[in-house]
N, C-alpha and C positions, 0 to 999 in steps of 0.2 A: 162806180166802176170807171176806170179810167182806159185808154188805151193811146198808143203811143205806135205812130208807124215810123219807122226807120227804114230809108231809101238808100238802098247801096249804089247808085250809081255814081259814075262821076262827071254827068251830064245834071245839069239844071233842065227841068222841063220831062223829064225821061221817060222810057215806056214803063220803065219799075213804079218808079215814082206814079203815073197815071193810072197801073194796076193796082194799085194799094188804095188812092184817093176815089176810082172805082168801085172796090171791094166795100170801102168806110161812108159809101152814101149814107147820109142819114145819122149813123153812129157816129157821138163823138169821139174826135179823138186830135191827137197835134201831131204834127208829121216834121220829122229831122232829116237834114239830107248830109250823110257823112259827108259829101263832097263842100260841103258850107263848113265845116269842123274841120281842127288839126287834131289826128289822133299818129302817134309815133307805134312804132314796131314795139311786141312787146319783148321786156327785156326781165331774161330768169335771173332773178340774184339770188337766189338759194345757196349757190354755195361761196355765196362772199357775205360782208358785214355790211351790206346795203340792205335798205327795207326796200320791198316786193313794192314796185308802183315805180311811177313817172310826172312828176309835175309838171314839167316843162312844157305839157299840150291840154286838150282840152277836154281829155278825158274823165275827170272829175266831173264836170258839169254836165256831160252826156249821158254817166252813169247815177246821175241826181234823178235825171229826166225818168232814165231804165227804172231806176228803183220808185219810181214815183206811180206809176203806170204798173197795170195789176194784167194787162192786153197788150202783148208786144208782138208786132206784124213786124216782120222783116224781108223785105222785098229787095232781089236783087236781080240784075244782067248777067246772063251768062256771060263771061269770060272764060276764052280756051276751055269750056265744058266744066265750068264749077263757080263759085261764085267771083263776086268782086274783091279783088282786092281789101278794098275800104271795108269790106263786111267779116272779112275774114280776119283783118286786123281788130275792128271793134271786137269779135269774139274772142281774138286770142289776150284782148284784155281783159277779158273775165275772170279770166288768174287771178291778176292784182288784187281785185274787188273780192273775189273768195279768198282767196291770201290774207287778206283783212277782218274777214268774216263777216261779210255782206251775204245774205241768204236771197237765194234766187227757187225758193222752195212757193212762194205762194203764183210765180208766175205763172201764165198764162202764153204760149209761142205760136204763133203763125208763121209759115213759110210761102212768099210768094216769088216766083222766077220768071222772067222774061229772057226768051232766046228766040233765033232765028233756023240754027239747025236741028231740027227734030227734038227739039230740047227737053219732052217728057223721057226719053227714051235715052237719050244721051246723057244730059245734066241732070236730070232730076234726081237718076237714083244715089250721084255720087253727093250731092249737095244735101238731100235730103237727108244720109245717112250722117253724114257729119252733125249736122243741127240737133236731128232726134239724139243723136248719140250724146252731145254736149248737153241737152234735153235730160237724158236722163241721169248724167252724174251730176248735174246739180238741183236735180229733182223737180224740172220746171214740169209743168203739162205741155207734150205738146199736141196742138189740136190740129193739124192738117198743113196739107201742102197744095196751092192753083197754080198751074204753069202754063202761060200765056205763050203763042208763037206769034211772035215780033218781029221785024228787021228795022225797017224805016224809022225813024225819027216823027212821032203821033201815030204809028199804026194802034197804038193799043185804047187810044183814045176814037179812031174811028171802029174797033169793036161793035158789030150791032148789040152782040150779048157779049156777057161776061163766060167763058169757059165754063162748062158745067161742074167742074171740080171746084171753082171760084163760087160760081152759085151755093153750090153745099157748104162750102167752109163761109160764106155772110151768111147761111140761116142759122149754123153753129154761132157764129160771132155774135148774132139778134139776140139769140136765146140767151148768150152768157154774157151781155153785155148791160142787159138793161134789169 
């Protein structure tokens, strides 16, 4: 079993990134930080004589990684009360890759959020409903969502404990990992 954390921040060092490496004590796993990638805007060519994809960035090789990993944790920052940007782009290229007929049926999803304003109650439910919802048209599992409250730059690293919602989805991940 493999698993793959994908860092939506666009901070090197981040509190996303720190709740994920958190979360994966112990469990292997290799961690991608979009903010290191060039991934472009996705672009519908359905109704022209172009093929559905983008060469020109690095998305290929990101979704090597995606398809490679059976565990995909995806942690992001609130921004303005929904995800990151970068996280949002990686997902609206999941078109391409289905467009292709890349099957996202044996994955496995985790959702993890870091915010500063009340962010289970603000961002979670509209962040979460997106993921599950992409979740289920392309038939991934998804197994839970931790949402961490952050502001500072290291607060999620001085955590004495991990969120109790974070605890239940690592003894979910123990179980289905090994």
């Amino acid at each position: 079993m493999t698993t793959l954390l994908i860092d939506g921040s666009s901070r090197p060092h981040s509190n996303s990134a720190a709740f994920g490496e958190r979360l994966l004590v112990g469990i292997p796993h290799q961690t991608l930080h979009l903010a290191d990638v060039h991934l472009n805007f996705e672009h519908d060519t359905r109704e022209t004589d172009q093929p559905q994809g983008d060469a020109s960035d690095d998305y290929a090789q990101l979704f090597a990684q995606f398809q490679a990993a059976d565990t995909i944790v995806l942690s992001t920052p609130v921004y303005w009360y929904n995800m990151s940007g970068q996280l949002k782009v990686f997902i609206d290229r999941w078109f391409d890759s289905f467009s292709h007929g890349a099957s996202f049926a044996s994955k496995r999803l985790c959702l993890l959020i870091v915010g500063a304003d009340d962010p289970v109650h603000k961002a979670q439910p509209i962040i979460e409903q997106s993921v599950k919802l992409s979740c289920d048209w392309l038939k991934m599992t998804f197994m839970g969502t931790a949402t961490a409250v952050a502001d500072l730059p290291g607060d999620v690293a001085k955590l004495p404990v991990l969120p109790a919602d974070a605890q239940k989805l690592r003894q979910i991940l123990t179980l289905t990992t090994n």
